[in-house]
C-alpha positions in Angstrom: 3.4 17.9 30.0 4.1 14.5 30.1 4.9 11.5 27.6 1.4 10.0 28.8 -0.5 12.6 27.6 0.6 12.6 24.5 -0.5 9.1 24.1 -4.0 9.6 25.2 -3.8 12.3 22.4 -2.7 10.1 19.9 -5.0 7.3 21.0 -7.9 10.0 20.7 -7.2 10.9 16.6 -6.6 7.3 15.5 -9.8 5.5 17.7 -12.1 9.5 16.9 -14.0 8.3 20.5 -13.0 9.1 23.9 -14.2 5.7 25.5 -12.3 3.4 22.6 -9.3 5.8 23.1 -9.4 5.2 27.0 -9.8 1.5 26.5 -6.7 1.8 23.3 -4.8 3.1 26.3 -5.5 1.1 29.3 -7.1 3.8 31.7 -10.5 4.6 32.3 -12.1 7.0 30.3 -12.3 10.4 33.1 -8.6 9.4 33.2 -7.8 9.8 29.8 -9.7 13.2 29.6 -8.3 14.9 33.0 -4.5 13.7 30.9 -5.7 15.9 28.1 -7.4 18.2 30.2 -3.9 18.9 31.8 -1.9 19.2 28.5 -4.5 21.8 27.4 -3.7 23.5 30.8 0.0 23.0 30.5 0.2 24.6 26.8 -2.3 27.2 27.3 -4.5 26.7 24.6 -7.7 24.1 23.8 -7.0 21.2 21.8 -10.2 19.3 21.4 -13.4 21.0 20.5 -16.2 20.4 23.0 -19.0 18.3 22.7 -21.1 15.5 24.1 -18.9 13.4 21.9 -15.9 13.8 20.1 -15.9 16.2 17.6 -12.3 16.6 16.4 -9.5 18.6 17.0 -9.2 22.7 17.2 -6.4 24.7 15.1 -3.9 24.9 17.5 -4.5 21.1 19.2 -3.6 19.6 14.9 -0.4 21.4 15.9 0.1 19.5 18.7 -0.9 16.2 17.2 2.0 16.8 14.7 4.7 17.4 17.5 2.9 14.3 19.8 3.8 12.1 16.7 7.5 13.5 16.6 7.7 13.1 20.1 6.4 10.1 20.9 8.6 8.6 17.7 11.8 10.0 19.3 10.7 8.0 22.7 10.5 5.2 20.6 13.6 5.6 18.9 15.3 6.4 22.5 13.9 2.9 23.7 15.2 1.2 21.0 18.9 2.8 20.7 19.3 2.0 24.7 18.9 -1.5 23.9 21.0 -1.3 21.1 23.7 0.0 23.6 22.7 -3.3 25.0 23.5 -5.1 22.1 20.0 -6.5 21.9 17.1 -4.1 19.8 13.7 -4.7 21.1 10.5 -2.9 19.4 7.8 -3.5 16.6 9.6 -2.5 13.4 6.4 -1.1 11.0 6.8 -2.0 7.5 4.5 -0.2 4.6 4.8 -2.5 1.5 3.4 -2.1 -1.9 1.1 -4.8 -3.0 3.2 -5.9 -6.1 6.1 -5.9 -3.8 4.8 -8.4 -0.8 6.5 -11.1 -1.8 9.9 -9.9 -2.1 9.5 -8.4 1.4 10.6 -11.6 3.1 13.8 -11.3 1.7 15.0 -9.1 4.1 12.9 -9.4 6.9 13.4 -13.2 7.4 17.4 -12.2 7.7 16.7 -9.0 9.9 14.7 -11.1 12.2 17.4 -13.9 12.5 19.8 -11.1 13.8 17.4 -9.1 15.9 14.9 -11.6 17.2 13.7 -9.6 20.1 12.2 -7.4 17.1 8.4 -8.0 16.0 7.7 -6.9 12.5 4.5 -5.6 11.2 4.1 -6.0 7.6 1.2 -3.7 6.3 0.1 -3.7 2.6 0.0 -0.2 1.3 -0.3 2.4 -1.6 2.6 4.2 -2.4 1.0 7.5 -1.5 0.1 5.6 1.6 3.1 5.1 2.3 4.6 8.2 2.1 2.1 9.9 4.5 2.5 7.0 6.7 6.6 7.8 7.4 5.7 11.9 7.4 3.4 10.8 10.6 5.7 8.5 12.1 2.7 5.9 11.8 5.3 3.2 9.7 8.7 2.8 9.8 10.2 1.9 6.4 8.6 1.6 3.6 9.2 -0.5 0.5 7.7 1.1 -3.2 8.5 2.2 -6.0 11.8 4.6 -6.8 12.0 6.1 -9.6 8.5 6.0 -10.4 6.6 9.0 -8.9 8.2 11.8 -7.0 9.3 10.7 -3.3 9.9 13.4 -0.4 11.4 14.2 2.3 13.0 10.7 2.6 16.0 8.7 2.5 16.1 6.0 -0.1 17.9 2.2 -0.8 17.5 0.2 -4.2 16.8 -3.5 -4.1 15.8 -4.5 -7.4 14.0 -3.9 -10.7 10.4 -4.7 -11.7 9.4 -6.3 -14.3 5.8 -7.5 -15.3 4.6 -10.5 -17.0 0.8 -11.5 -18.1 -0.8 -14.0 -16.4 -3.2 -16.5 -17.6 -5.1 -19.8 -16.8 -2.8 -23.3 -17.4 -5.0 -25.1 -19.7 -6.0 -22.2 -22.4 -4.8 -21.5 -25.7 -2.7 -18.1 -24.2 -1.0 -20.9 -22.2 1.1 -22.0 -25.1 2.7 -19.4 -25.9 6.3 -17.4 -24.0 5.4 -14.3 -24.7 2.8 -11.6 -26.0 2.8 -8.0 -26.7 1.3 -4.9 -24.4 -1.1 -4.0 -27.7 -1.9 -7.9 -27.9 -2.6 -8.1 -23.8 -4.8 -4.9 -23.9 -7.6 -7.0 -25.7 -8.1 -9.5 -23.2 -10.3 -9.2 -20.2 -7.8 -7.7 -17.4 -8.2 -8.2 -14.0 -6.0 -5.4 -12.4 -5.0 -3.8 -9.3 -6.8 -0.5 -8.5 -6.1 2.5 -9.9 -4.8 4.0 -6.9 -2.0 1.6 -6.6 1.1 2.9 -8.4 1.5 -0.7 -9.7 -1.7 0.2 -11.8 -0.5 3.6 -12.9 2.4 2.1 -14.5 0.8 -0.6 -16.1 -1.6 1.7 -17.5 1.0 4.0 -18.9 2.6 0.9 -20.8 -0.4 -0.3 -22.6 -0.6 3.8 -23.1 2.7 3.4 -24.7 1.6 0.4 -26.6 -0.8 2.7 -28.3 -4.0 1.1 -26.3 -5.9 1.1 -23.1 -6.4 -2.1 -20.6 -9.6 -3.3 -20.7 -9.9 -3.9 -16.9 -13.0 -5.9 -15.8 -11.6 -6.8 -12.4 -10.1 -5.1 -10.2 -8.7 -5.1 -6.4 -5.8 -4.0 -3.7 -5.0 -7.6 -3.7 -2.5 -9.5 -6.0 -3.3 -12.7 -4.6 -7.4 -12.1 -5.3 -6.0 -11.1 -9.2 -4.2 -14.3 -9.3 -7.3 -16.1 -8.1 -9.2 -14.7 -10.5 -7.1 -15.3 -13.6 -6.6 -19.4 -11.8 -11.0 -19.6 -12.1 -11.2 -18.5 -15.9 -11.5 -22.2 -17.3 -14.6 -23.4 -14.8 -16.6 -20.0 -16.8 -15.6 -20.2 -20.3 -15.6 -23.0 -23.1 -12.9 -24.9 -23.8 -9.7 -23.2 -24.0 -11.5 -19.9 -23.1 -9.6 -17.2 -21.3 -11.8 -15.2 -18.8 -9.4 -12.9 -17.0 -5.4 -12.6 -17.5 -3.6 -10.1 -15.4 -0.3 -8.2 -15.6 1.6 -9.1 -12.4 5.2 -8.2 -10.8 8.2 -10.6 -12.5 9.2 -10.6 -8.4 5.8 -12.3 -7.6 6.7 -15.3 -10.0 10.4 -15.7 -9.4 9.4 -15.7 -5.4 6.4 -18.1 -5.2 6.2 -19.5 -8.2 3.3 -19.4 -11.1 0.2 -19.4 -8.6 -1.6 -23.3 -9.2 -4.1 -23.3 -12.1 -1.7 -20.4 -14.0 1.4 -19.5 -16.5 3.6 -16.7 -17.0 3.9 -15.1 -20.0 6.7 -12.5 -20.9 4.9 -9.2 -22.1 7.2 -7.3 -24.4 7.3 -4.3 -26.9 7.8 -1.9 -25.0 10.2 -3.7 -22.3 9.2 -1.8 -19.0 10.9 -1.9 -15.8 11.1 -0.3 -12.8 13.2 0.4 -9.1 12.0 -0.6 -6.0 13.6 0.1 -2.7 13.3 0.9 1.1 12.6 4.5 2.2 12.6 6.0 5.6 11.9 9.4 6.9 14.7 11.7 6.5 16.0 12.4 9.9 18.9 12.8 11.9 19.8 10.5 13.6 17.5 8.0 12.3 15.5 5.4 14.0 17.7 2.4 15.1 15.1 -0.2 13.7 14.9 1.6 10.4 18.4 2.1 10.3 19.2 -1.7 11.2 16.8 -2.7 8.4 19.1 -0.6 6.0 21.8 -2.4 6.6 20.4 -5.9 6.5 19.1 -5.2 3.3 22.4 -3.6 1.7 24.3 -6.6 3.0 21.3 -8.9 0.9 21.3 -6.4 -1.7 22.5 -7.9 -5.3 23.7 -5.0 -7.4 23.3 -6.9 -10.7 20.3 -7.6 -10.5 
C-alpha cells in the first residue's frame, strides 16, 4: 500500500466518477484504477463495487475510506510539522465558519497569516453540523461555531467571544427611529432569516419561542449578506416609511463592517440572549500543527472581557 493510492481513493468518493477522479489526481484514468486495483490486492478484500460506472463503495472499502482520511491527514500533518522544524509552516489551513460568524473570522486569520505567510487559508461557510462532520473526516481543519449552544463531540474547544443579535431594518422607515424593540414586537414584522438548518436560526427561533411568539419568516437563505440585502431593498417595494423585511443578525456582523448601506441596527431586548462562539478542532494527539498554530494566534488575540 502506498500514500498514492489512497489519494486516488479519496479522489474517487469526493468526484463519485472514475475519469473526474483521474483528472482530480493528475494521472490518466487506467492509472488511477490499476492504484486501486493494487490496494484491493494489497488488503485482500474489494473496495469498489463493479460496474460500467461507478457505483459506490462495498462494506469493507467505507472502512478503508475512514482510515485513507486518517492517514492521508497524518501525511499532512507530518508535512507541515517538518517545516515547522524548519521554522517556516507551509500548507492550506481549512477553515469551516458559521455564516453569522464570517465576519469576525478575519480577526484571527489576518494575524495568523502575517506570522505564517507561507500558509494559504481556505475560508468555507458552513452549518454547524457541517462543521462537525467536516473535522470527524479530516475534510476541514478548525472550525469556528457555536459553543455552548448544541452538543459538540469529540473535539477540543477555544472561546472567542459572545453573540448577540440585533434587528435590522431599512434607513429611511419609521422602525429606523427607534434604539431598540422587543423579540414579541420583532416577531410581527416580515423576517427575512437564515435557514433553518443553520444553528444561527435555531436560536433565534427559540428566542422569539421565549418571547412567547413565532418569527414570521418570509425570506430566507445560507447567506447573511443576501438577508442584509434584502432588508437594504424594502423601501423601493413599500409606501412611504414601509418596512418590507427586517432581519435578526449577529451584534459581531455590525461592530465588524458596520450597518450594511441602506440599513440600522436596532437593539432587540426582553429576553437579552447571547451566546459563545469559538474554534474547535478534532481531538487528537498530537494535533495538527496548522490547527494548533491557529490556537495560539487566536488566544494571544483573544479578549477575555469581552
Amino acid at each position: 500500500m502506498v500514500i498514492r493510492q489512497l489519494v486516488y481513493l479519496v479522489a474517487l468518493e469526493r468526484e463519485r466518477h472514475f475519469g473526474r477522479a483521474a483528472a482530480a489526481s493528475g494521472v490518466s484514468q487506467p492509472a488511477l484504477s490499476a492504484g486501486i486495483r493494487q490496494l484491493e490486492d494489497d488488503l485482500g478484500v474489494p473496495i469498489v463495487a463493479r460496474g460500467q460506472r461507478f457505483q459506490g463503495f462495498t462494506p469493507e472499502g467505507e472502512r478503508v475510506l475512514d482510515w485513507a482520511h486518517r492517514i492521508l491527514a497524518d501525511c499532512d500533518a507530518l508535512r507541515q510539522e517538518l517545516g515547522e522544524m524548519r521554522q517556516s509552516l507551509t500548507g492550506t489551513l481549512r477553515l469551516g465558519v458559521v455564516p453569522s460568524a464570517l465576519s469576525a473570522a478575519a480577526r484571527f486569520t489576518a494575524p495568523f497569516s502575517s506570522r505564517h505567510p507561507g500558509v494559504a487559508i481556505t475560508v468555507l461557510s458552513m452549518a454547524s453540523l457541517e462543521i462537525e462532520r467536516a473535522l470527524e473526516a479530516f475534510e476541514i481543519d478548525v472550525g469556528l461555531t457555536y459553543l455552548d449552544n448544541e452538543p459538540l463531540q469529540r473535539v477540543r474547544t477555544l472561546p472567542l467571544y459572545t453573540e448577540r443579535y440585533l434587528l435590522l431594518v431599512a434607513e429611511g422607515g419609521t422602525l429606523a427611529e427607534r434604539d431598540s424593540m422587543t423579540w414579541a414586537e420583532a416577531a410581527s414584522l416580515r423576517l427575512a432569516l437564515l435557514t433553518p438548518n443553520m444553528q444561527n436560526r435555531r436560536i433565534i427561533d427559540a428566542a422569539f419561542a421565549s418571547a412567547g411568539h413565532r418569527p414570521r419568516a418570509t425570506v430566507e437563505s445560507n447567506s447573511v449578506l443576501a438577508l442584509a440585502a434584502h432588508v437594504a431593498a424594502s423601501p423601493a417595494h413599500t409606501s412611504a416609511g414601509g418596512q418590507l423585511w427586517a432581519s435578526v443578525v449577529p451584534e459581531s456582523l455590525i461592530s465588524g463592517l458596520g450597518a450594511p448601506a441602506g440599513t440600522r441596527a436596532l437593539k432587540l431586548t426582553d429576553p437579552g440572549v447571547s451566546h459563545v462562539l469559538g474554534l474547535v478542532m478534532a481531538d487528537r494527539d498530537p494535533p495538527p500543527p496548522l490547527a494548533r498554530a491557529l490556537f495560539a494566534e487566536a488566544l494571544a488575540d483573544a479578549d477575555p472581557g469581552r
